[in-house]
PDB file as gemmi writes it, atoms N, CA and C in Angstrom:
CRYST1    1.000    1.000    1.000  90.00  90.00  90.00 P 1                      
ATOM      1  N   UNK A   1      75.434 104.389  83.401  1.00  0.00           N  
ATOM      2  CA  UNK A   1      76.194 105.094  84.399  1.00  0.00           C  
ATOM      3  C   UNK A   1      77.521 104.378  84.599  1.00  0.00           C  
ATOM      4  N   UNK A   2      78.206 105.061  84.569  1.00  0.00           N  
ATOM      5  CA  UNK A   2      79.808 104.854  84.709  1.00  0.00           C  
ATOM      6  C   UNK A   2      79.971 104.412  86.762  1.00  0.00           C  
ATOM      7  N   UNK A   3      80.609 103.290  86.839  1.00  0.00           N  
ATOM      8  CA  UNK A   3      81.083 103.415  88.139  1.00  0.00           C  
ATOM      9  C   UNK A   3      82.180 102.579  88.811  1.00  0.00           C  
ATOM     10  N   UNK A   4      82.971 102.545  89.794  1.00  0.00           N  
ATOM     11  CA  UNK A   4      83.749 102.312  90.204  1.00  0.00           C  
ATOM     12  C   UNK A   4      84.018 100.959  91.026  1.00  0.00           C  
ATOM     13  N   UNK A   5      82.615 100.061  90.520  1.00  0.00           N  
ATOM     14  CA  UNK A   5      83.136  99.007  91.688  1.00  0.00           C  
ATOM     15  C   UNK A   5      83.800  98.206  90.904  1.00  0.00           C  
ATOM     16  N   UNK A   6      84.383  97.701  89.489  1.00  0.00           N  
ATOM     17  CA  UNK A   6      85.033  96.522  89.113  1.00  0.00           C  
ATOM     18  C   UNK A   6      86.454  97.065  89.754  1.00  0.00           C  
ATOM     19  N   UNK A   7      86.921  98.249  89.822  1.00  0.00           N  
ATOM     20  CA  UNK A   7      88.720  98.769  90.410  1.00  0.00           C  
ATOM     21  C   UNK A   7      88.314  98.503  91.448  1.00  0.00           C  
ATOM     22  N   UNK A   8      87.225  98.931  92.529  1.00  0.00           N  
ATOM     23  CA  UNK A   8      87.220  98.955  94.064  1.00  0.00           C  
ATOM     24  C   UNK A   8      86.954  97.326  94.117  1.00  0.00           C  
ATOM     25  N   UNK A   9      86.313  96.172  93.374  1.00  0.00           N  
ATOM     26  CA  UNK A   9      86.546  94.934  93.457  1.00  0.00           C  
ATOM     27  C   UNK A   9      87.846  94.146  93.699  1.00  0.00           C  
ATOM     28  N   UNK A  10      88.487  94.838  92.332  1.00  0.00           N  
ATOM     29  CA  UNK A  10      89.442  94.350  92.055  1.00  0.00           C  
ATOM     30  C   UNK A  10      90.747  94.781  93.024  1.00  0.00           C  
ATOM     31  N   UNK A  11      90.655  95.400  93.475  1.00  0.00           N  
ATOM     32  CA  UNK A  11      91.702  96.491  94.680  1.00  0.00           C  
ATOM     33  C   UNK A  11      91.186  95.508  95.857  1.00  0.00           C  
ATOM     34  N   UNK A  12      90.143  94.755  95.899  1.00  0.00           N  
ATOM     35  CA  UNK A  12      90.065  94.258  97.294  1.00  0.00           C  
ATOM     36  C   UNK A  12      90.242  92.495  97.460  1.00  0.00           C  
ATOM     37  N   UNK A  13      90.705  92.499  95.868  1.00  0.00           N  
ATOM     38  CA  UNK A  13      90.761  90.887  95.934  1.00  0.00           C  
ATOM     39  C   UNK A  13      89.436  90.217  95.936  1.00  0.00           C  
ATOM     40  N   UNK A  14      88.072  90.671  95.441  1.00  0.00           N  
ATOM     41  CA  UNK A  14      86.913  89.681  95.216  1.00  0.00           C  
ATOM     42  C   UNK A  14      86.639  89.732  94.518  1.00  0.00           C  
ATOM     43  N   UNK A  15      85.816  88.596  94.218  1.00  0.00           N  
ATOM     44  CA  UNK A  15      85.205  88.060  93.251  1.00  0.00           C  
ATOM     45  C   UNK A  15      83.560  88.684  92.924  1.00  0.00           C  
ATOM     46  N   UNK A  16      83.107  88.203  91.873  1.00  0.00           N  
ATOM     47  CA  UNK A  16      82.289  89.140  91.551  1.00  0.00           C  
ATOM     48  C   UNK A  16      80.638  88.772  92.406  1.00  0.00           C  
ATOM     49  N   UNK A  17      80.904  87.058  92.839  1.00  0.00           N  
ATOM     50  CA  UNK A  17      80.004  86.466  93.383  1.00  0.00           C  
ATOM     51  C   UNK A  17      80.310  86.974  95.036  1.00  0.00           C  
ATOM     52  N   UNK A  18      81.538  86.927  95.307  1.00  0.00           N  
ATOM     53  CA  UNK A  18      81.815  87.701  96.941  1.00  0.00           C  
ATOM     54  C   UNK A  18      81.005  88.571  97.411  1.00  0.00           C  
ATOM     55  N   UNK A  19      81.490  89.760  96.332  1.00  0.00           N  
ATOM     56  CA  UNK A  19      80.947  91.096  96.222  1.00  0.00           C  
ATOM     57  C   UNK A  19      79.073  90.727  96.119  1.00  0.00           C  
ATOM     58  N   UNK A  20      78.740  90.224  95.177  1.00  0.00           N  
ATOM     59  CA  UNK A  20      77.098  90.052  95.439  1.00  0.00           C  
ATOM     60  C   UNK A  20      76.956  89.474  96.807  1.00  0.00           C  
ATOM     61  N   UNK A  21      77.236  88.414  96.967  1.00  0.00           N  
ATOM     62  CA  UNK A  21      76.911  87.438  98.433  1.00  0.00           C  
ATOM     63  C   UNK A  21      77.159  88.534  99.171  1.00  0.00           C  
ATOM     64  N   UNK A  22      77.507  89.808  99.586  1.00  0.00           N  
ATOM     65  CA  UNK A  22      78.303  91.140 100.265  1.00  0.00           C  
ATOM     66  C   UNK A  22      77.243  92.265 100.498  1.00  0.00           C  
ATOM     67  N   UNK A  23      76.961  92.327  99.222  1.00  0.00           N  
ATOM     68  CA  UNK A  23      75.510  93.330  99.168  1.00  0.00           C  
ATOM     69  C   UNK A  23      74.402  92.717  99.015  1.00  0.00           C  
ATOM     70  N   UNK A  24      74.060  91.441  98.856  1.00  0.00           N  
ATOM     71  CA  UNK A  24      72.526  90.852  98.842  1.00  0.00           C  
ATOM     72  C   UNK A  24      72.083  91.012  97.383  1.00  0.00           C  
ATOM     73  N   UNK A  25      72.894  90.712  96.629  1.00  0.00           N  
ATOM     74  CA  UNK A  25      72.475  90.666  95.435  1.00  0.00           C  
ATOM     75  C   UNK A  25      72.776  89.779  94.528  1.00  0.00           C  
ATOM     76  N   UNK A  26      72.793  89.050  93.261  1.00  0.00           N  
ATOM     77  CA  UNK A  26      73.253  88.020  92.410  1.00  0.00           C  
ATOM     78  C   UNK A  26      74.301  88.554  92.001  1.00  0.00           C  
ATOM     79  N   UNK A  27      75.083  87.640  91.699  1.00  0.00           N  
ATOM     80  CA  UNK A  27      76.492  88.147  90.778  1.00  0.00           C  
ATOM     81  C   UNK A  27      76.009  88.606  89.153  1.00  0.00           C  
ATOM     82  N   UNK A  28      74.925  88.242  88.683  1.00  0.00           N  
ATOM     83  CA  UNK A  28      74.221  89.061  87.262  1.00  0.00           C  
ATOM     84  C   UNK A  28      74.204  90.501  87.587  1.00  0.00           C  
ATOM     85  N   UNK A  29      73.756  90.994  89.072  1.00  0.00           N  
ATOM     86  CA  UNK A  29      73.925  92.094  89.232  1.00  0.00           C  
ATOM     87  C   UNK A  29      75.185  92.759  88.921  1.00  0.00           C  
ATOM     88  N   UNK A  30      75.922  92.256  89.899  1.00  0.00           N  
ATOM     89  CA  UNK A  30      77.073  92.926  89.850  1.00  0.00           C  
ATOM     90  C   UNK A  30      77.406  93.320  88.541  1.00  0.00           C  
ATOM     91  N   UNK A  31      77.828  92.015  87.760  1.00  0.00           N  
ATOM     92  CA  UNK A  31      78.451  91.908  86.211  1.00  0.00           C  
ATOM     93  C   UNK A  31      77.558  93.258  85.165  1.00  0.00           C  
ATOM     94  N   UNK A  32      76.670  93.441  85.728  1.00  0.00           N  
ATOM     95  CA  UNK A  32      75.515  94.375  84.508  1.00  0.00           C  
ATOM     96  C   UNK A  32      75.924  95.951  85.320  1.00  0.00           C  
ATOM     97  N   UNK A  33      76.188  95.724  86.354  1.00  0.00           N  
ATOM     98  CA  UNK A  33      76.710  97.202  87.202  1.00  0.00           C  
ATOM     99  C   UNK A  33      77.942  97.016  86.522  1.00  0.00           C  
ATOM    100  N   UNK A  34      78.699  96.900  86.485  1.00  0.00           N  
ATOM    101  CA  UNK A  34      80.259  96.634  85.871  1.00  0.00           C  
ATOM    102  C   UNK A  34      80.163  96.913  84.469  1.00  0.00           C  
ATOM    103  N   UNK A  35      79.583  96.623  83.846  1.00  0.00           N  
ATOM    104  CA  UNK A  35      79.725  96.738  82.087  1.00  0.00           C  
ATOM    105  C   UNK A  35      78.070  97.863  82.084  1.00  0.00           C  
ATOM    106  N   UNK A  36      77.706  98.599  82.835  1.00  0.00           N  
ATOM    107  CA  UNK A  36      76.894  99.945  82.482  1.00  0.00           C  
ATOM    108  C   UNK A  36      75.639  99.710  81.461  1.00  0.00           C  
ATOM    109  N   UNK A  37      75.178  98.515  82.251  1.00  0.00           N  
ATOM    110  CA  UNK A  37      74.025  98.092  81.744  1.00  0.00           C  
ATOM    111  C   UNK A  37      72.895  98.199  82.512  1.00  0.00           C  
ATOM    112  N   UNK A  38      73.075  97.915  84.184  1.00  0.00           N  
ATOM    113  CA  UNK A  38      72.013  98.386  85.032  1.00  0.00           C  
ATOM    114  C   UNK A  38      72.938  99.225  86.122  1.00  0.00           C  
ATOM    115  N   UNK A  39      72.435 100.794  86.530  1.00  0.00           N  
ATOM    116  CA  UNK A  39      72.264 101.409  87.559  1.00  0.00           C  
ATOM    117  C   UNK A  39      71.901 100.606  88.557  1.00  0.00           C  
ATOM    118  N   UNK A  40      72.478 100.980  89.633  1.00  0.00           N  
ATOM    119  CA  UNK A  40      72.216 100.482  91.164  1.00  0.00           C  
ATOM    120  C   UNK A  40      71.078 101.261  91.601  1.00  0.00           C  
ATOM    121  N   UNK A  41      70.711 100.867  92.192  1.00  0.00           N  
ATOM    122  CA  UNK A  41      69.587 101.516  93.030  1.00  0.00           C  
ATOM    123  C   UNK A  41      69.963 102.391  94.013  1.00  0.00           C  
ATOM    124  N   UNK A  42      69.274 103.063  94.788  1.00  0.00           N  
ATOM    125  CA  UNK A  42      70.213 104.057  96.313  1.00  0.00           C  
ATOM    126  C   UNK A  42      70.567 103.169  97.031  1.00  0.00           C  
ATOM    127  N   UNK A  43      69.447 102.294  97.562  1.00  0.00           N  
ATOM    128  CA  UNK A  43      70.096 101.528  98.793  1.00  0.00           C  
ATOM    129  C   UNK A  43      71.565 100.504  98.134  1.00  0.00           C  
ATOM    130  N   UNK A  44      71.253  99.796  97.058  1.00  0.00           N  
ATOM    131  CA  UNK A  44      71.998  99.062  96.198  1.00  0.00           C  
ATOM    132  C   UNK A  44      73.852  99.996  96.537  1.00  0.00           C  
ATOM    133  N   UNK A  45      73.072 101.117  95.886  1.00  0.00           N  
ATOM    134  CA  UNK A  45      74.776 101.943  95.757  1.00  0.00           C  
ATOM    135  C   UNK A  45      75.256 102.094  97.118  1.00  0.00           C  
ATOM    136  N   UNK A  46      74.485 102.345  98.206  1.00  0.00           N  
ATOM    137  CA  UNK A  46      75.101 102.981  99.528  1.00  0.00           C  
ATOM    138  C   UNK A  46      75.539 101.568 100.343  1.00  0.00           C  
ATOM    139  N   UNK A  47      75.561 100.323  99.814  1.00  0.00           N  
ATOM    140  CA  UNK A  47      75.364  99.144  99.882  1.00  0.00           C  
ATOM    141  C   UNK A  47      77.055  98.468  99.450  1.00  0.00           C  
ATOM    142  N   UNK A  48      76.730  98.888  98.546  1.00  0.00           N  
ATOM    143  CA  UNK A  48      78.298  98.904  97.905  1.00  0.00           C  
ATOM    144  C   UNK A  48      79.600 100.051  98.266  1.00  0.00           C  
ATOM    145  N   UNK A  49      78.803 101.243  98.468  1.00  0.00           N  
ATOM    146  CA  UNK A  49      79.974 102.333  99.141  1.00  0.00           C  
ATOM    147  C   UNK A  49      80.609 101.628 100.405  1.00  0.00           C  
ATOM    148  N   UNK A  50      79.332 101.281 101.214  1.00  0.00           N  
ATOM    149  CA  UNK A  50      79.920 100.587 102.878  1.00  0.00           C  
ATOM    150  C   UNK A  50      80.697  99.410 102.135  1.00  0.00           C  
ATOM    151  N   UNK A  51      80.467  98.482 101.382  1.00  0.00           N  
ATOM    152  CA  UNK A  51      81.270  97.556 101.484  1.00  0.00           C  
ATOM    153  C   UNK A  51      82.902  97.543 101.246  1.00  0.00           C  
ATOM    154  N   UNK A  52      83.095  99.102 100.402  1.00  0.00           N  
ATOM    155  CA  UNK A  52      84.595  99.550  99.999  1.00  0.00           C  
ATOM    156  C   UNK A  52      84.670 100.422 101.084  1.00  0.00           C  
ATOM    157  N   UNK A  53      84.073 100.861 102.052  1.00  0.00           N  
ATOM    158  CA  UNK A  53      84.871 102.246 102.921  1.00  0.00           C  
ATOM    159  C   UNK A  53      84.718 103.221 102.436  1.00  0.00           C  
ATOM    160  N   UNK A  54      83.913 103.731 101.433  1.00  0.00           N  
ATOM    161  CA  UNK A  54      83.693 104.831 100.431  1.00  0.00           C  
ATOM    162  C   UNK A  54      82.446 105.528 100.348  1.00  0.00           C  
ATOM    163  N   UNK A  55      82.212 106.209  99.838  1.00  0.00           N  
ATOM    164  CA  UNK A  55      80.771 107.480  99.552  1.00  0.00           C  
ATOM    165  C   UNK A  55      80.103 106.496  98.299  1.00  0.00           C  
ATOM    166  N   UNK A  56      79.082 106.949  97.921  1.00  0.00           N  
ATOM    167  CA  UNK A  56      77.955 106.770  96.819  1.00  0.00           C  
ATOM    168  C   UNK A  56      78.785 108.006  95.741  1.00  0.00           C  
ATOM    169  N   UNK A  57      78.738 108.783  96.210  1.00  0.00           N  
ATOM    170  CA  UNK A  57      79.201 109.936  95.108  1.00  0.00           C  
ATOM    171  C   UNK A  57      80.471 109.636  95.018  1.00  0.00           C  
ATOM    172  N   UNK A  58      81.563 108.863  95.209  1.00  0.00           N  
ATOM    173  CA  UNK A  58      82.359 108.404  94.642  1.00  0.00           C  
ATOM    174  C   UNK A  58      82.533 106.663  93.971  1.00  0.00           C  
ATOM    175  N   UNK A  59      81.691 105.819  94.213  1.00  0.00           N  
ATOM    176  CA  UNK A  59      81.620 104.969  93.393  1.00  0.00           C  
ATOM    177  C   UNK A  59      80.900 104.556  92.532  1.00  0.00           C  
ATOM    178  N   UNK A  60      79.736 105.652  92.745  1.00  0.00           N  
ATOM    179  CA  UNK A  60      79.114 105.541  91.401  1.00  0.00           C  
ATOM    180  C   UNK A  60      79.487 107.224  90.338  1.00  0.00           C  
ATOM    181  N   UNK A  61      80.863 107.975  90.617  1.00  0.00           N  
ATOM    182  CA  UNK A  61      81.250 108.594  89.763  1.00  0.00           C  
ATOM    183  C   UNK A  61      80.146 109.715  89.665  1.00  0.00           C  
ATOM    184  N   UNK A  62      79.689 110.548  91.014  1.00  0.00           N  
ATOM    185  CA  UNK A  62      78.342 111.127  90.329  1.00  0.00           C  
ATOM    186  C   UNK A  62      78.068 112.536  89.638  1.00  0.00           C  
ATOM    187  N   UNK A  63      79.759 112.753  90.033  1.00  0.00           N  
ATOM    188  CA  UNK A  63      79.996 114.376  88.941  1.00  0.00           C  
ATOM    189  C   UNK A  63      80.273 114.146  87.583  1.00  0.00           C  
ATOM    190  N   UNK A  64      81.013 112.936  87.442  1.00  0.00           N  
ATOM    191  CA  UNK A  64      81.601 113.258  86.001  1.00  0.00           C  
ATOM    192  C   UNK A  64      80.360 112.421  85.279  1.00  0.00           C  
ATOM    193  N   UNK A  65      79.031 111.446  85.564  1.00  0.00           N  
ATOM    194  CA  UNK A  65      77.981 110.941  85.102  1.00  0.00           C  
ATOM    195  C   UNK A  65      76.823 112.029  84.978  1.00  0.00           C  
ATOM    196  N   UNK A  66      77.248 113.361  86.026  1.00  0.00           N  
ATOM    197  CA  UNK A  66      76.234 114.279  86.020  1.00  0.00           C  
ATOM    198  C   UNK A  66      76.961 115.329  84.735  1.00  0.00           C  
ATOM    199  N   UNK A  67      78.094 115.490  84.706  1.00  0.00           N  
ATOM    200  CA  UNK A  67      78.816 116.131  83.399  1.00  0.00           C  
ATOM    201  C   UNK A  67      78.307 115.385  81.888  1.00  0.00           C  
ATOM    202  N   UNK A  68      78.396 114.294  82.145  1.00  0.00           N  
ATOM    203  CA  UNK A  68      77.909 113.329  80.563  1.00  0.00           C  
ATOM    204  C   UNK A  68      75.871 113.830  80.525  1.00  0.00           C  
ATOM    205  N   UNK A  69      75.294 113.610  81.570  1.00  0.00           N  
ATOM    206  CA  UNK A  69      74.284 113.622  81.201  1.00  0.00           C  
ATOM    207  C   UNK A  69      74.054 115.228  81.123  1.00  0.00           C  
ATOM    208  N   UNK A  70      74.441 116.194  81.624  1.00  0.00           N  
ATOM    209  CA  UNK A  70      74.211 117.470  81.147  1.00  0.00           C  
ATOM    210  C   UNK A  70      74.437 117.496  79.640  1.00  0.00           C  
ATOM    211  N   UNK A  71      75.575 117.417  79.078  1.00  0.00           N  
ATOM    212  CA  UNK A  71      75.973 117.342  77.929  1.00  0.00           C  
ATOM    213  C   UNK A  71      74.919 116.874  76.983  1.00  0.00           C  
ATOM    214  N   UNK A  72      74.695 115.409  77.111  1.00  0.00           N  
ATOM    215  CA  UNK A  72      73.956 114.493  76.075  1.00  0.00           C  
ATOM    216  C   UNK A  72      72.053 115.310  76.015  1.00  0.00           C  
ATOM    217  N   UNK A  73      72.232 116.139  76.926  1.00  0.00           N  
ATOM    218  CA  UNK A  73      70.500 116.387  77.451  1.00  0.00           C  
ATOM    219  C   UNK A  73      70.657 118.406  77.320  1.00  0.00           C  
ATOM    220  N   UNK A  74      72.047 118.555  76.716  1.00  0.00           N  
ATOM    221  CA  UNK A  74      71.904 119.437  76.539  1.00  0.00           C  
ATOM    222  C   UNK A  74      72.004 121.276  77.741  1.00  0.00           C  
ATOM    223  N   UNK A  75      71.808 120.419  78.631  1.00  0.00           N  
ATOM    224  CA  UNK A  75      71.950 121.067  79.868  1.00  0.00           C  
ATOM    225  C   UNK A  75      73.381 122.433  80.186  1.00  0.00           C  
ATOM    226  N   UNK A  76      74.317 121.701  79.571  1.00  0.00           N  
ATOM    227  CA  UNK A  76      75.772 122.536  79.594  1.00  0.00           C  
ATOM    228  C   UNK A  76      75.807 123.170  79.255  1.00  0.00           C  
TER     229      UNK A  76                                                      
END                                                                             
């Protein structure tokens, strides 16, 4: 899954360990959310929306991830 927190990181001036110490999570997290290796969880994502001022459906990208997986699954 494609998502938006390394720009919304990086737009806020933290670090990747900040941002974990922020949401209760390890900075391995973060880094594997960032390079689209592990999905966040709900609470995880709505976790990270509050910490930018933002929605879930905009930082974890959930139209244009729901456009890719229609596609790849045939759905479109």
């Amino acid at each position: 899954m494609k998502t938006k927190i390394r720009e919304y990181r990086n737009q806020a001036g933290m670090t990747q360990q900040e941002l974990a110490d922020a949401v209760h999570v390890s900075s391995r997290t973060i880094i594997s959310i960032e390079k689209g290796q592990y999905n966040p969880s709900l609470m995880l994502a709505y976790r990270l929306a509050r910490a930018f001022a933002t929605t879930v459906e905009d930082i974890c990208q959930l139209e244009a991830n729901k456009r890719l997986d229609d596609e790849e699954n045939g759905y479109a």
